[in-house]
The first five atom37 places (N, CA, C, CB, O) and aatype in JSON, in Angstrom:
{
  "aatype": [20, 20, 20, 20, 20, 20, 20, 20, 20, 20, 20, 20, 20, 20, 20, 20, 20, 20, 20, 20, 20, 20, 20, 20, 20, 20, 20, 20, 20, 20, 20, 20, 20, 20, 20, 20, 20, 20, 20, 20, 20, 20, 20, 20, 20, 20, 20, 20, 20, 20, 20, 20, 20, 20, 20, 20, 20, 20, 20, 20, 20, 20, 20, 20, 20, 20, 20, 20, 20, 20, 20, 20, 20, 20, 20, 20, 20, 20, 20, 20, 20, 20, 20, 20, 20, 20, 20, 20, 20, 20, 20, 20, 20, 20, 20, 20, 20, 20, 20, 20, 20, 20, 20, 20, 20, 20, 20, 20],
  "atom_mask": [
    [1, 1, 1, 1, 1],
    [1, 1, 1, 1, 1],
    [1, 1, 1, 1, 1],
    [1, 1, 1, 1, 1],
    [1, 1, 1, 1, 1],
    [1, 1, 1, 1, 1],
    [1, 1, 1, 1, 1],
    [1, 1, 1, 1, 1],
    [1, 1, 1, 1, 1],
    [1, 1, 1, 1, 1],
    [1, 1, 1, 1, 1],
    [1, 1, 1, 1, 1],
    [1, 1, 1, 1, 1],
    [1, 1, 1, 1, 1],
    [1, 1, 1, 1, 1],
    [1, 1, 1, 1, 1],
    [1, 1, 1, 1, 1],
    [1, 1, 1, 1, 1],
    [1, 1, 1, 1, 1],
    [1, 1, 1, 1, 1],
    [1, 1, 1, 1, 1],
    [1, 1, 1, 1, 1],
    [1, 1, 1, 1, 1],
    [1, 1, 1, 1, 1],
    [1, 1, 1, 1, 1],
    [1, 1, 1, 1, 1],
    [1, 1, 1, 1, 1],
    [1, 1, 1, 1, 1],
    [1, 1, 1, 1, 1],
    [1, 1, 1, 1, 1],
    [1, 1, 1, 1, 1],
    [1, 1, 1, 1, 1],
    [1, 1, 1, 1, 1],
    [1, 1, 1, 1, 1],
    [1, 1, 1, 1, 1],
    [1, 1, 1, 1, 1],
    [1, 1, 1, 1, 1],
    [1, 1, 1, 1, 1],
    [1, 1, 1, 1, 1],
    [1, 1, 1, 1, 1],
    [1, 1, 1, 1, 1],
    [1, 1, 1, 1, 1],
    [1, 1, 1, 1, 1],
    [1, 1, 1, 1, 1],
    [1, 1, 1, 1, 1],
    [1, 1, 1, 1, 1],
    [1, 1, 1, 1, 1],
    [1, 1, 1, 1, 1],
    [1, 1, 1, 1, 1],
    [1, 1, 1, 1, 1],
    [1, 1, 1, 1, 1],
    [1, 1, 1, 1, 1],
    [1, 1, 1, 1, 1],
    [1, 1, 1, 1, 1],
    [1, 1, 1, 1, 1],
    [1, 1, 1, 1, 1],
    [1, 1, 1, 1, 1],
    [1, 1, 1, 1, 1],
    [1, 1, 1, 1, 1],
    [1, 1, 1, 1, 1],
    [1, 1, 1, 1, 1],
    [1, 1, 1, 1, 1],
    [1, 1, 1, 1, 1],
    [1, 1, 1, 1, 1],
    [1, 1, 1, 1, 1],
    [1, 1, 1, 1, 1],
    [1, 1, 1, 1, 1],
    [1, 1, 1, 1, 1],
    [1, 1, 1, 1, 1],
    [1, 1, 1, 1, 1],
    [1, 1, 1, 1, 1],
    [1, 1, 1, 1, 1],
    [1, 1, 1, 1, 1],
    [1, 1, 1, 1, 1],
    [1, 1, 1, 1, 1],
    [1, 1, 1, 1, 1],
    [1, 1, 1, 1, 1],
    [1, 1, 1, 1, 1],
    [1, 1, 1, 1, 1],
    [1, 1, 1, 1, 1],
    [1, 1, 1, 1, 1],
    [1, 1, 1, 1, 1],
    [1, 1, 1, 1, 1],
    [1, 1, 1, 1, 1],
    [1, 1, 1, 1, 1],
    [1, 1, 1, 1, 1],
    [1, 1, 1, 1, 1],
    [1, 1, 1, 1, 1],
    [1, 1, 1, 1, 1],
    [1, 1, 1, 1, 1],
    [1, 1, 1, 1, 1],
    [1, 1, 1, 1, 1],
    [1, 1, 1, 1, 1],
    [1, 1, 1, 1, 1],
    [1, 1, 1, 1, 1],
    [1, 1, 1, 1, 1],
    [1, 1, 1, 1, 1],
    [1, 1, 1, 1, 1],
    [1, 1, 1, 1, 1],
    [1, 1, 1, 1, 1],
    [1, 1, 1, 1, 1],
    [1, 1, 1, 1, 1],
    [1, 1, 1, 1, 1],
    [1, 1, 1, 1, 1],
    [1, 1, 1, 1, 1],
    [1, 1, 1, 1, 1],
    [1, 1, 1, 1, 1],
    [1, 1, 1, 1, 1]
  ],
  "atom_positions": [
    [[0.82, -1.2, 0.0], [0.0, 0.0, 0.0], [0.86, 1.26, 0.0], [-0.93, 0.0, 1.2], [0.76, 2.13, -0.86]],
    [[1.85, 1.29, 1.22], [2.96, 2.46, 0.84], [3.1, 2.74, -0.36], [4.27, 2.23, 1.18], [2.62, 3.76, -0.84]],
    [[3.8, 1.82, -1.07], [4.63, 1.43, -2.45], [3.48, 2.52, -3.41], [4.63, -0.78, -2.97], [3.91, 3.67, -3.31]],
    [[2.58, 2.5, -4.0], [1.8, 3.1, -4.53], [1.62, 4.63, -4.11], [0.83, 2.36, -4.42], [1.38, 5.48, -4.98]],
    [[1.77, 5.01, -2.57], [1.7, 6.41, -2.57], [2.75, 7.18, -2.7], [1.19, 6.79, -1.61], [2.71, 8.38, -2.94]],
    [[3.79, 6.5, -2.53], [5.63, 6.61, -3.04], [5.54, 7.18, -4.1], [6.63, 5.19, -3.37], [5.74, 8.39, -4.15]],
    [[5.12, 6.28, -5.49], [5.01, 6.46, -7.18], [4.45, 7.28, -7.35], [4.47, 5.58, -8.05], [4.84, 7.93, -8.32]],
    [[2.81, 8.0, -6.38], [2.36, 8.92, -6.15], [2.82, 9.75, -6.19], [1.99, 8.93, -5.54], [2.43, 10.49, -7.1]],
    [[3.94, 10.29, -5.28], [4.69, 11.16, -4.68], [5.76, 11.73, -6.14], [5.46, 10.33, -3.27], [5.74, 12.85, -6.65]],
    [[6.41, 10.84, -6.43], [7.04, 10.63, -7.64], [7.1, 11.76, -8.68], [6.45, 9.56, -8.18], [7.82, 12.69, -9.04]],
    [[5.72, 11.03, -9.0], [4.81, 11.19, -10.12], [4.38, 12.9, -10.18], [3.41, 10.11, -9.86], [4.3, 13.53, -11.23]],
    [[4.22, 13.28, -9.25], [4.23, 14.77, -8.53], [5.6, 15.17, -8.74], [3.84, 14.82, -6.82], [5.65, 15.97, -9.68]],
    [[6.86, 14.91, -8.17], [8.06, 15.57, -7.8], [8.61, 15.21, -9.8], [9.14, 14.61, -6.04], [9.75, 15.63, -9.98]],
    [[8.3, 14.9, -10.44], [8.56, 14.38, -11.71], [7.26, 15.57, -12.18], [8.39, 12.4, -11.96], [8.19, 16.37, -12.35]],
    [[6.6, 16.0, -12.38], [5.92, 17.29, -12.58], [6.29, 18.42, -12.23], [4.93, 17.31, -12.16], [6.14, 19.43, -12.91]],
    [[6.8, 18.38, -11.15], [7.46, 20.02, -10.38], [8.54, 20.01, -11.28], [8.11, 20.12, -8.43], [8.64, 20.99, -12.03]],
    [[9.6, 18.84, -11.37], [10.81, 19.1, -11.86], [10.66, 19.4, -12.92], [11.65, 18.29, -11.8], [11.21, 20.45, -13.24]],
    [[9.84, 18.66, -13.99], [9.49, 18.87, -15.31], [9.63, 20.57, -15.44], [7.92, 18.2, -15.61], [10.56, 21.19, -15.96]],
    [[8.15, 21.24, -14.66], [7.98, 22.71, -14.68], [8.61, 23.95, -13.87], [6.83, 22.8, -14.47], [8.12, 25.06, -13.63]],
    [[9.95, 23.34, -13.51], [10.77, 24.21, -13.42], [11.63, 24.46, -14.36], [11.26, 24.09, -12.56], [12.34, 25.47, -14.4]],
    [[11.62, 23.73, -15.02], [13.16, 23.77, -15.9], [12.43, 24.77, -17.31], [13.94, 21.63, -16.55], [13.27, 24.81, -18.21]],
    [[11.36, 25.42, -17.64], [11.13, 26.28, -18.11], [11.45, 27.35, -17.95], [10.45, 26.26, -18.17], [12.3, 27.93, -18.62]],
    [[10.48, 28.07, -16.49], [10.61, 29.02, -15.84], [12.19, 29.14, -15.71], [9.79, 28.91, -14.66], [12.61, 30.14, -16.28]],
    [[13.2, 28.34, -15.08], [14.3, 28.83, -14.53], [15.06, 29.17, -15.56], [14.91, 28.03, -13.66], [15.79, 30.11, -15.27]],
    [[15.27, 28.54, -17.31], [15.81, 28.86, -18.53], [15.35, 30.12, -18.96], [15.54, 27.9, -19.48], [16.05, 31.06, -19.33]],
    [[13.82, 30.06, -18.87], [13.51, 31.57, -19.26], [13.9, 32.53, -18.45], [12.21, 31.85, -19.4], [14.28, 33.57, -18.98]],
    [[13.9, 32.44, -17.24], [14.43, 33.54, -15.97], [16.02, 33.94, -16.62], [14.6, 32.57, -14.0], [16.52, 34.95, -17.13]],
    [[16.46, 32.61, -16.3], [18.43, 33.11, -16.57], [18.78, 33.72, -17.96], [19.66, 31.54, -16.57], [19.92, 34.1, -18.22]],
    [[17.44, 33.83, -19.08], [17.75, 34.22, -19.98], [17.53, 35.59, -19.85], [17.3, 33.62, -20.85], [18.09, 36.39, -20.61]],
    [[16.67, 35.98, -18.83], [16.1, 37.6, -19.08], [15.09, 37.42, -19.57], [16.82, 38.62, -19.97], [14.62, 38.56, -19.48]],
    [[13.9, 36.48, -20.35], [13.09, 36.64, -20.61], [11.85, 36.3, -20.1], [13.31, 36.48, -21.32], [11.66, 35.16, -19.66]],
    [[11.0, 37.15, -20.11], [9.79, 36.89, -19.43], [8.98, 35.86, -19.92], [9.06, 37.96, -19.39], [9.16, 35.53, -21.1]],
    [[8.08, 35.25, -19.24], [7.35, 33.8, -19.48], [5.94, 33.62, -18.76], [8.33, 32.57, -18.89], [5.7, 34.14, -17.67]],
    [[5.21, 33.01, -19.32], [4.04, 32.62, -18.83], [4.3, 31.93, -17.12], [3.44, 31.54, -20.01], [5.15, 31.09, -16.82]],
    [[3.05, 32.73, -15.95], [3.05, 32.1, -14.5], [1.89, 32.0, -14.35], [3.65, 32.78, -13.33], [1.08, 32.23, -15.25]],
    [[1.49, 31.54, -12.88], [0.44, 31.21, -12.13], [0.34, 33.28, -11.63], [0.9, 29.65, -10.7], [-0.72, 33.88, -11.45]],
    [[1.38, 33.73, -11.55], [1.28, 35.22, -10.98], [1.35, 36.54, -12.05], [2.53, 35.39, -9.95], [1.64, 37.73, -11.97]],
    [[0.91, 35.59, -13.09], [0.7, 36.83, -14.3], [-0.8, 37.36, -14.34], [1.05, 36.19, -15.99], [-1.76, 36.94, -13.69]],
    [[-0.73, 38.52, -15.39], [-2.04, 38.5, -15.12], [-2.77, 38.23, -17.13], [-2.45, 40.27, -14.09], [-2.16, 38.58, -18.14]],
    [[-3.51, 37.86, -17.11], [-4.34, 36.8, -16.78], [-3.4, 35.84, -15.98], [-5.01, 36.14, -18.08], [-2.27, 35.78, -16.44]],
    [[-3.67, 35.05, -14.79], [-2.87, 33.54, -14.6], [-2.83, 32.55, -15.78], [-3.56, 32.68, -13.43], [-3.81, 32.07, -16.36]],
    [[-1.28, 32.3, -16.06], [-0.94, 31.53, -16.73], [-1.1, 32.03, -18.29], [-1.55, 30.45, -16.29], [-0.52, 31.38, -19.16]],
    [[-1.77, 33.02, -18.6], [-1.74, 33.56, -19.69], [-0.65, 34.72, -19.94], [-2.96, 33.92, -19.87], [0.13, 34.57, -20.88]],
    [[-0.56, 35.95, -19.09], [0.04, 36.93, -19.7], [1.25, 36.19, -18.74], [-0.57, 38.64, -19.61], [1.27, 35.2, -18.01]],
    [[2.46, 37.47, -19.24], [3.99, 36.95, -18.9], [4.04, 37.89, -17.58], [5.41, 37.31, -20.28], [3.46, 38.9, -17.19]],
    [[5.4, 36.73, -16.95], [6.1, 36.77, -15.63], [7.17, 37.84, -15.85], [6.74, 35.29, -15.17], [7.75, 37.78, -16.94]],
    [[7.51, 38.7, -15.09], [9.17, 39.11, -15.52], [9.83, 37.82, -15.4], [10.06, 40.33, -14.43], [9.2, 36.78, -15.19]],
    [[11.37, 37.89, -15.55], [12.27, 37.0, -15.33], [12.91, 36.79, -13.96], [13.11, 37.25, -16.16], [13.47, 35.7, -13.83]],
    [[12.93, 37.47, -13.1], [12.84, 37.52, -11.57], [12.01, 36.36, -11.0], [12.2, 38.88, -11.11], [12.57, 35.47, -10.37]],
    [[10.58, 36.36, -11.22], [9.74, 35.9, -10.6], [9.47, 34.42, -11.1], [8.75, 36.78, -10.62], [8.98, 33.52, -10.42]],
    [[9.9, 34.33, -12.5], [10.01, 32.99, -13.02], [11.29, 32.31, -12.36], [10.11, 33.02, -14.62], [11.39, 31.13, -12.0]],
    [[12.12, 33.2, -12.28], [13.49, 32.23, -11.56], [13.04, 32.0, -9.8], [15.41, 33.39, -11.65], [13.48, 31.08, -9.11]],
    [[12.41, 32.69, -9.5], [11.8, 32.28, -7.97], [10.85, 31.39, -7.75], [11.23, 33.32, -7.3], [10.72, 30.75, -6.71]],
    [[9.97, 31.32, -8.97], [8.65, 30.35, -9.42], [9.66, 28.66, -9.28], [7.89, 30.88, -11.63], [9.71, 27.67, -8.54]],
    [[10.2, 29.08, -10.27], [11.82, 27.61, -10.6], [11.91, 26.95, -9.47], [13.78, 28.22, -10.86], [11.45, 25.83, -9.24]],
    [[12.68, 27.82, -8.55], [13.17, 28.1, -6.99], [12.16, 27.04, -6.3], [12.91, 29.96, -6.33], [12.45, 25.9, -5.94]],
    [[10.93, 27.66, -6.2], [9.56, 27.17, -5.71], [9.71, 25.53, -6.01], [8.15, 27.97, -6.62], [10.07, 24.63, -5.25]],
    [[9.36, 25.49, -7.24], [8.98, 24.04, -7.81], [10.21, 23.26, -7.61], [8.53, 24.01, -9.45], [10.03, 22.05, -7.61]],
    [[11.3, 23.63, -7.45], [12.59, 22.93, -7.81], [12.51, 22.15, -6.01], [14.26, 24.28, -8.36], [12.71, 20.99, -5.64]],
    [[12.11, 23.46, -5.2], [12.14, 22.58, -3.82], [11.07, 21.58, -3.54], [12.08, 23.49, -2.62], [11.21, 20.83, -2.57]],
    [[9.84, 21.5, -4.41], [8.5, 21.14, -4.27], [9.22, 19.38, -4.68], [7.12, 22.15, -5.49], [9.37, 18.41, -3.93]],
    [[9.56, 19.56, -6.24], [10.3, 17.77, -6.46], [11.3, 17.84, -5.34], [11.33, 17.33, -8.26], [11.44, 16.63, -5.16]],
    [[12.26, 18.51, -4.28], [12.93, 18.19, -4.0], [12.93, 17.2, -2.99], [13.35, 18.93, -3.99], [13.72, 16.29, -2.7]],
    [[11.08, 17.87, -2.21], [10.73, 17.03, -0.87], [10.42, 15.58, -1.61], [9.21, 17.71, 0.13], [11.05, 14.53, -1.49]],
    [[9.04, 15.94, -2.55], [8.18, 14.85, -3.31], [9.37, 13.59, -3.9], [7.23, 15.74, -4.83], [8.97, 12.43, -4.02]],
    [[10.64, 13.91, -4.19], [11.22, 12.74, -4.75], [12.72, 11.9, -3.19], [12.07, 13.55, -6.65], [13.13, 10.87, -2.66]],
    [[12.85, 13.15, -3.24], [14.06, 13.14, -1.99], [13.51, 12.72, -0.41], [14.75, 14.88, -1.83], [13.66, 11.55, -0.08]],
    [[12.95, 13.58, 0.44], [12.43, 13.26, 1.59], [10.51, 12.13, 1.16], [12.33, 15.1, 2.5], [9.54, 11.89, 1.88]],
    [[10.75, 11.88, 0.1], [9.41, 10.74, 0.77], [9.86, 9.67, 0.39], [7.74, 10.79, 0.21], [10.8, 9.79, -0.39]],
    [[9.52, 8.51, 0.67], [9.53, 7.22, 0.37], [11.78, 6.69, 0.04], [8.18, 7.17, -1.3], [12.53, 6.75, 1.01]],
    [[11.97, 6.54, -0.45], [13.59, 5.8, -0.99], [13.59, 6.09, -2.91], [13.58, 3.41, -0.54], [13.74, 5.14, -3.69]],
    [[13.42, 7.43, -3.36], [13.5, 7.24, -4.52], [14.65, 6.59, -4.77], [13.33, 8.25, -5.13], [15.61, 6.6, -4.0]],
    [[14.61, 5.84, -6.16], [16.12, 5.36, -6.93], [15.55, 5.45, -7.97], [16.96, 3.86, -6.73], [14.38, 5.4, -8.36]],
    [[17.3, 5.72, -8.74], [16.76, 5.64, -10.66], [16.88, 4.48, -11.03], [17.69, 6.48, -11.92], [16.75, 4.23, -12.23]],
    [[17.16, 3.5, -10.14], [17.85, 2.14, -10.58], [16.39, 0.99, -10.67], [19.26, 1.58, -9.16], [16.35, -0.09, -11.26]],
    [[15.23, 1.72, -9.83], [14.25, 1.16, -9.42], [13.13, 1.35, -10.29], [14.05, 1.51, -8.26], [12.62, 2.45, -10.08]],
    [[12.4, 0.54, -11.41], [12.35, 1.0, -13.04], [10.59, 1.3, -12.46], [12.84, -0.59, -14.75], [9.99, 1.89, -13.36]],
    [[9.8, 1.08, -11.42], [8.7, 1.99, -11.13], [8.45, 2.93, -10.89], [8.23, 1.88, -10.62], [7.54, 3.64, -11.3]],
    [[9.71, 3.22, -9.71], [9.77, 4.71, -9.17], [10.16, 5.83, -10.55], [11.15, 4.79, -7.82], [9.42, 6.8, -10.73]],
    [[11.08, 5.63, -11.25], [11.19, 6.14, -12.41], [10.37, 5.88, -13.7], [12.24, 5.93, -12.59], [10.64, 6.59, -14.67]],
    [[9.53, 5.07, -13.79], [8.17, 5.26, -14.77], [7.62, 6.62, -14.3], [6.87, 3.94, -14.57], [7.49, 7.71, -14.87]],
    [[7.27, 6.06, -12.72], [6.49, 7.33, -11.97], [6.62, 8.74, -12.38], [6.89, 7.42, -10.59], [5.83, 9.57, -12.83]],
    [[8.3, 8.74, -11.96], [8.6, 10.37, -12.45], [8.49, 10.71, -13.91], [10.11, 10.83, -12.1], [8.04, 11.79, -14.29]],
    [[8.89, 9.87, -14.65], [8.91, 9.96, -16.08], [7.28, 10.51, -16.33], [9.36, 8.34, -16.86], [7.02, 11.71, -16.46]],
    [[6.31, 9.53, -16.36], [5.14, 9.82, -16.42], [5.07, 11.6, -15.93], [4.37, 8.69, -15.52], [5.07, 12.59, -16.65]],
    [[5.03, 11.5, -14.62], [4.6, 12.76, -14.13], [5.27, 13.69, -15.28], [5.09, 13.06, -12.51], [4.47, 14.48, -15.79]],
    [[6.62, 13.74, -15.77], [7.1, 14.86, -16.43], [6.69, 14.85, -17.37], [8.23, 15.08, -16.55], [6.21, 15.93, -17.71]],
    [[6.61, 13.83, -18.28], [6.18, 13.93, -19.74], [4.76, 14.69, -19.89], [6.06, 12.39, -20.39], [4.54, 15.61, -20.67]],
    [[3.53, 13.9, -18.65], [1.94, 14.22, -18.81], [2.35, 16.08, -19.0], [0.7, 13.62, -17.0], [2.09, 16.75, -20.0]],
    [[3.03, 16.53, -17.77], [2.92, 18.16, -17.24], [3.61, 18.56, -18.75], [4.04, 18.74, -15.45], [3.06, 19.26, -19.6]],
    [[4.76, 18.04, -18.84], [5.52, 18.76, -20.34], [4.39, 18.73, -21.85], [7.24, 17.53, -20.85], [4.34, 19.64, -22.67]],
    [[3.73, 17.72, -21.9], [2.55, 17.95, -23.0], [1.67, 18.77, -22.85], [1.8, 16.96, -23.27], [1.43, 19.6, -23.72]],
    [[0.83, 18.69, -21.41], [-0.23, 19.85, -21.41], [0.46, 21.27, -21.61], [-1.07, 19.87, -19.95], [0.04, 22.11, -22.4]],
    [[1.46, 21.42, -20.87], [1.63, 22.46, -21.02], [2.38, 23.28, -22.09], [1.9, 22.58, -20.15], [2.7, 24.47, -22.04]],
    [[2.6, 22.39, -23.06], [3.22, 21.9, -24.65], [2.05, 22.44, -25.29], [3.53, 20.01, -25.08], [2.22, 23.45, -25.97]],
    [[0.85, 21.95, -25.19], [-0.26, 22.56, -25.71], [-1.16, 23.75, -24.97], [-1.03, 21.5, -25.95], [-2.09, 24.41, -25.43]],
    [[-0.79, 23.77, -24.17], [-1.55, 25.23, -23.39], [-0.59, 26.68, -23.69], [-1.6, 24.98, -21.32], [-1.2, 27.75, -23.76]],
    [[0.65, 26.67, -23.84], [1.61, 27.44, -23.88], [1.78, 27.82, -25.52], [2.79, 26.75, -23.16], [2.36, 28.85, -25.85]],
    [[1.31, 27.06, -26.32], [1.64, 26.44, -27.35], [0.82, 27.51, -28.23], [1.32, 24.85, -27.37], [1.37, 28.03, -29.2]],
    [[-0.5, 27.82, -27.89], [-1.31, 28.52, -28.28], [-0.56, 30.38, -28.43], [-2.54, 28.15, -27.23], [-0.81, 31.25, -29.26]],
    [[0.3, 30.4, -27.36], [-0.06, 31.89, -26.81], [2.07, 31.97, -28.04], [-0.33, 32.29, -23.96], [2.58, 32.88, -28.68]],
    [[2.46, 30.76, -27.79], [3.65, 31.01, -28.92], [3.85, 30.19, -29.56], [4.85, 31.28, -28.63], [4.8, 29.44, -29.33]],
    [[3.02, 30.02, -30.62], [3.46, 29.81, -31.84], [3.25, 28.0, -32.11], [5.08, 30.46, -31.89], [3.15, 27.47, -33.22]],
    [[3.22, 27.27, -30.74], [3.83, 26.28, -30.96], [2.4, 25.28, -31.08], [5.0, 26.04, -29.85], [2.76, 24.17, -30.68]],
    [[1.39, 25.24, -31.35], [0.98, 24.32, -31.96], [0.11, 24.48, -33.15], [0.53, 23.7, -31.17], [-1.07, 24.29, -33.43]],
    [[1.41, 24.98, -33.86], [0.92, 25.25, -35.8], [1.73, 24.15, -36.42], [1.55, 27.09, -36.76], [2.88, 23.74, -36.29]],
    [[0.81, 23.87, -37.05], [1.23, 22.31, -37.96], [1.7, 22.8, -39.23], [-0.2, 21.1, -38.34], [1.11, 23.59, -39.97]],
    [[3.17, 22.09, -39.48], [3.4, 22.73, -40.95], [4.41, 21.74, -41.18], [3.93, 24.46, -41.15], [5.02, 21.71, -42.25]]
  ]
}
């Protein structure tokens, strides 16, 4: 029963990590990016400050979810489905939600 809320956990800290690594590229670049603290949320852009603190945020969020819960390992091919899953699902939606506002889901 643990075992399942572990992959849980995972599966989450494999989403945070996923959606930091946007925010924190766009931050260190100087460029501003879509947040939860824009306005519209998630529509209009972040400065680059607040995306690298957003990063910050999420980066500690996988840090508990994969590190302090359960015994993650990469060697352990569920626990890493788990995270995999979690990153890929968050990296598509937001592949197509983001996608709209630049450019990126025009078929050509």
């Amino acid at each position: 029963m643990v075992n399942w809320l572990h992959d849980l956990s995972y599966f989450f800290g494999g989403m945070f990590l996923a959606n930091a690594v946007p925010h924190f590229v766009s931050g260190m670049m100087g460029r501003a990016f879509q947040s939860p603290f824009a306005h519209p949320p998630g529509e209009g852009l972040s400065s680059s400050t607040v995306n690298v603190l957003w990063s910050f945020v999420n980066f500690v969020l996988a840090y508990v979810l994969l590190v302090r819960v359960g015994n993650f390992d990469l060697h352990d091919v569920q626990s890493t489905i788990a995270l995999g899953l979690g990153a890929l699902l968050i990296g598509l939606a937001m592949a197509r939600r983001f996608g709209r506002f630049n450019g990126g889901n025009l078929q050509g």
